[in-house]
N, C-alpha and C positions, 0 to 999 in steps of 0.2 A: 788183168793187170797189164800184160804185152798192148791189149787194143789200146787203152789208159793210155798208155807212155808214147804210142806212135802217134795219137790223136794230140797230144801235146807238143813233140817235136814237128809236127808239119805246121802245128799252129803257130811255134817259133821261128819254123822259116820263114813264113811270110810276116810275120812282124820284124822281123829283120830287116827285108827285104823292102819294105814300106818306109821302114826310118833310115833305107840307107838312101834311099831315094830325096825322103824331106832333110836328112842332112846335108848330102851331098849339093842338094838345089840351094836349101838355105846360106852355107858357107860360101856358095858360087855369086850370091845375091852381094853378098857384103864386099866394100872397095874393092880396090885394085892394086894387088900385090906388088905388081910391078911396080907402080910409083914408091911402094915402100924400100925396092932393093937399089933400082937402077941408082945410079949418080946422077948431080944433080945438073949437072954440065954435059949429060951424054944426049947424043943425036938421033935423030928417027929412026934411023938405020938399028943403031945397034940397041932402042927398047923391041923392034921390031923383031930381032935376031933374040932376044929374050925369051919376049911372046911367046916365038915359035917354040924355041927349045923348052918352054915349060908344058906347052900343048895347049898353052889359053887361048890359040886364035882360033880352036876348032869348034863347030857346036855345042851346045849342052850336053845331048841325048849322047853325043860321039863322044865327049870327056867323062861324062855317066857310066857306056857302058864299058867301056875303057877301065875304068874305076872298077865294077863289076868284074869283071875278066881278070882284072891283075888283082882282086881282093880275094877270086875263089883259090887262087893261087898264094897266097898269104903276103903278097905284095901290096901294101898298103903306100906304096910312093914314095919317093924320096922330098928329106925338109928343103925347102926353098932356101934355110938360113943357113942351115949346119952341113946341109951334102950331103946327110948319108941318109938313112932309109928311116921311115917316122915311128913302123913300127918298135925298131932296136932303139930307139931313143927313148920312146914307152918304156920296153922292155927293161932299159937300163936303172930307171926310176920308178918304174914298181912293187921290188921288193921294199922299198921306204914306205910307199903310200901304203901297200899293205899291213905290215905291222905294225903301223899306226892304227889301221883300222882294226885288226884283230886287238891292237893291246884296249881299245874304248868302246869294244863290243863287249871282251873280257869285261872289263870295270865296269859293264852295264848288268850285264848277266850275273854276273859273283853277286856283288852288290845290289841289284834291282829287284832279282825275284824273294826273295830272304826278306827284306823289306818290304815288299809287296803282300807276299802270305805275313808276316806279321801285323800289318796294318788290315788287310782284310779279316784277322782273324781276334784282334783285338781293337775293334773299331772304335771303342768310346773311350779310350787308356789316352793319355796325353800322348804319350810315345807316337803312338799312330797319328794323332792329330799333328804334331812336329813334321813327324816324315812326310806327309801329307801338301802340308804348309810349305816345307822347304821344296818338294818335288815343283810345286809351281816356278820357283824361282830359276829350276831349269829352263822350263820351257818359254820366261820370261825376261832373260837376261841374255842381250846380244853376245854372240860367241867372240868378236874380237874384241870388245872391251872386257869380256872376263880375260879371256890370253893377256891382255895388255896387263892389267892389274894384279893376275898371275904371276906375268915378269917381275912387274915393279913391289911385289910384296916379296917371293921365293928367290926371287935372281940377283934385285937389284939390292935392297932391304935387308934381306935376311942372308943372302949370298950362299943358300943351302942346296940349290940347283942350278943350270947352267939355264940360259936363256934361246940360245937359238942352237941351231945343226945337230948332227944326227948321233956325233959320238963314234965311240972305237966300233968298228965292225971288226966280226971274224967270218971266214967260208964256209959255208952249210953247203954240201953239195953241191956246188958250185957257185952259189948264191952269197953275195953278201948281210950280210943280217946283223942288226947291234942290238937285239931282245935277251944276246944271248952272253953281253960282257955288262959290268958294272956302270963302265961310263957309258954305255947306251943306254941299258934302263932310266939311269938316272935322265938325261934328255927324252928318250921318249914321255918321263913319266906326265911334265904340264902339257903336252902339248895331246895325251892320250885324256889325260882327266878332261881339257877343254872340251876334246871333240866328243867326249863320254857323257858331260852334262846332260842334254837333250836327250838322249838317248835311256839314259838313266831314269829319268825322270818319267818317262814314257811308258819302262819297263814297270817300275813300279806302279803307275796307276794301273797297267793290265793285269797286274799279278792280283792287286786289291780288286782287282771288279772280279774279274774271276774267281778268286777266294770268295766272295762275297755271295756268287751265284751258286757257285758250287758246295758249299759248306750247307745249305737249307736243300739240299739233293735226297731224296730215300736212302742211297746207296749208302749216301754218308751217316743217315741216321741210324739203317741198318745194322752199320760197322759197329756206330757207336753200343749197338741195343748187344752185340756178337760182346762185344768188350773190349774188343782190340785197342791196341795201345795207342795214343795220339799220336807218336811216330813213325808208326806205320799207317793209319788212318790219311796222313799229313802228306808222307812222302810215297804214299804206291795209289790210294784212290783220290784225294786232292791234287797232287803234283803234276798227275797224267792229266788230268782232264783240265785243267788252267792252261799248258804249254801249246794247246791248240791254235791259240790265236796269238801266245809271246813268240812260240816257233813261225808262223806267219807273218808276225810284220818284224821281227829281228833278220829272218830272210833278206825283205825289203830292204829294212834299214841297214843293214850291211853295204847294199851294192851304193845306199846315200850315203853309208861313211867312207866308201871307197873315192865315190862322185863329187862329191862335192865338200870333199877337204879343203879344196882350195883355200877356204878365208884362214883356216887353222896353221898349213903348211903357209902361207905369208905370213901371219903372225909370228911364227916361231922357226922364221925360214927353214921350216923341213925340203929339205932337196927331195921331193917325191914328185909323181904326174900334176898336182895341180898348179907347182911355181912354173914347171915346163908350159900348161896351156897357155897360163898368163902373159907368158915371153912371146908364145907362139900367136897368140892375138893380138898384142902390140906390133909384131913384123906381118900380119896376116901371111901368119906361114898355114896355108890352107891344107897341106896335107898330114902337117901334124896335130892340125885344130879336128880336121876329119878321122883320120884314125885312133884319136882317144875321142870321137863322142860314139863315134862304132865302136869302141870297145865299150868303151860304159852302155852302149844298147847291148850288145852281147852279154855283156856281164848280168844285169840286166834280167834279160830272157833265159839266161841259165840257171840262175837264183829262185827265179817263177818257179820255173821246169823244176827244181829239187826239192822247191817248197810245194809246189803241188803232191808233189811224189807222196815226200814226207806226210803232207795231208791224210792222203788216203790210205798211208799207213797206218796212222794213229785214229783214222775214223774211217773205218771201210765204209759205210752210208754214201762216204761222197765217189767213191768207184762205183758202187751199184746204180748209184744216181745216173753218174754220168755214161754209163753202160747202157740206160733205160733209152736216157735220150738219144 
């Protein structure tokens, strides 16, 4: 298991290490920042005096590894726009983004797998065929016109929930958090259902395909022949063996609820990391555009690294496997 885990982490270094490369290069490619701050009326002298002070007249390689050096030191640079360091601006708008994404992982999982073993296990019942039917509708309906239509049925229509921002927070250990007062839930709850559609919908069909595989198993027929009851049958030799691949791409799909909030948190301007990138790419403020796509690669590669883990826990085959080779 140790060889396992170290053969993993060194493989995460250098995927790091590669994409901080094609980010850093890529973000270096796109305009020029400076024309986005300077005034409009200033003279050669003082965009030149800019340049230097931000470090843009120096080579690539030299702002690279520069980058490098002050990132293994947890300095990810200061914002071109706001002053202060890109990282703590992250920092200050991630507990938002997060429990937004745990609250439409929640609503994927509660909701998805339940539904998923009932459809794979009653496959020709309307019900299933319903669940079924509507799961497409996930994966077929663009996320900001459902948010929109969201507002305008519950916000604007019905006036049963709030339309945009985040609600009362209270301090969790130092951390601001509104999951955990009435007028937050109620705001997180469209903006958590939106970004939970897809996801949901996803969960269910894996839970039904695996059900489906699983359920014509010996093991299972076995159980069935011993007499054991359907909810043990259901929930200790079906359960475990379907979460192999919902645990695998729920992993995944975690670090995309975290990543790519964006269209959600606009829609229902949640203050979390994706309204920050969006600002941060209209002023090409490159060091806070660079330090949240490094995080989301970290993130990223940590999510692998637990689901790998996780893997080999619930199926030692793929430790021995990879021990072979």
């Amino acid at each position: 298991m140790t060889v396992f885990v170290i053969r993993r982490l060194l493989q995460a270094a250098l995927v790091v290490l590669i994409m901080s490369l094609l980010v850093f290069g890529g973000v270096f490619l796109v305009g020029d920042p400076v024309e986005m701050l300077v005034a409009d009326d200033a003279d050669q002298a003082e965009r030149e005096a800019i340049i230097k002070s931000m470090g843009l007249d120096l080579p690539f390689y030299i702002q690279y590894l520069r980058f490098i050096g002050n990132a293994l030191q947890g300095d990810m640079g200061n914002s071109f726009v706001f002053q202060e360091s890109a990282m703590h601006l992250i920092a200050e708008r991630m507990p938002a983004t997060f429990e937004l994404a745990f609250a439409a992982l929640f609503i994927a999982v509660v909701f998805g797998i339940p539904l998923g073993i009932y459809a794979g296990l009653n496959a020709n019942s309307w019900i299933s065929k319903t669940i079924m039917t509507t799961s497409i509708l996930g994966f077929s309906l663009p996320t900001f016109w459902v948010g929109i239509m969201m507002i305008l049925f519950f916000a604007v229509i019905m006036g049963w929930l709030p339309s945009s921002g985040r609600g009362e927070t209270v301090d969790v250990f130092g951390i601001q958090l509104s999951l955990f007062t009435l007028d937050g839930l109620s705001h997180v709850f469209l903006p958590a259902v939106n970004l939970a559609l897809f996801k949901l919908s996803m969960v269910i069909r894996l839970a039904r395909a695996g059900t489906r595989e699983v359920v014509h198993q010996d093991y299972i027929k076995f159980a069935r022949a011993k007499g054991l009851s359907d909810t043990r049958i259901i929930g200790v030799h079906l359960f475990k063996n379907i979460m192999i691949p919902v645990v695998t791409v729920l992993g995944l799909e975690f670090g995309g609820l975290v990543a790519f909030s964006v269209v959600t948190e606009t829609v229902f301007a949640w203050p979390g990391m994706g309204k920050l990138l969006i600002d941060s790419i209209n002023f090409l403020d490159r060091p806070v555009i660079v330090a949240y796509l490094m995080f989301v690669v970290v993130l990223f590669v940590v999510i692998n690294l637990i689901v790998d883990v996780l893997y080999s826990v619930l199926d030692p085959r793929v430790r021995l496997q990879e021990m072979k080779s």
